[in-house]
C-alpha angles and dihedrals in degrees: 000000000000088000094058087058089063100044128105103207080055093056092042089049091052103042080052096062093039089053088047092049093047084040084050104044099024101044094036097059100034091058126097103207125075095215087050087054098057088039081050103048100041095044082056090045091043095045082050100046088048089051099052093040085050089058098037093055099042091049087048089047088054100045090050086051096047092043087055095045084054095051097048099051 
């Protein structure tokens, strides 16, 4: 776990998810309109979910290739 500390696809990921969050929760209750709200609130949770799921994939992606590099030597 050490090692996700350190990557970047682990920070960005993260960083993702905080500024759809704040998008979510902040945009959604400074706007006027309510229209702008729910714009508001599911561009933050999609902006979240994308990040989790890039993450997500790309991790998966590496682990099958390292799995395969170990099988094969």
């Amino acid at each position: 776990m050490s090692s996700k500390w350190q990557s970047r696809k682990f920070w960005e990921s993260l960083i993702g998810i905080v500024i759809g969050l704040i998008t979510t929760v902040g945009g959604g209750l400074a706007a006027t309109e309510t229209v702008v709200q729910i714009v508001t609130v599911v561009t933050g949770a999609t902006l979240s979910v994308a990040c989790i799921l890039g993450y997500l994939i790309s991790e998966t992606k590496i682990d099958v290739e390292r799995e395969m590099n170990n099988k094969t030597t």
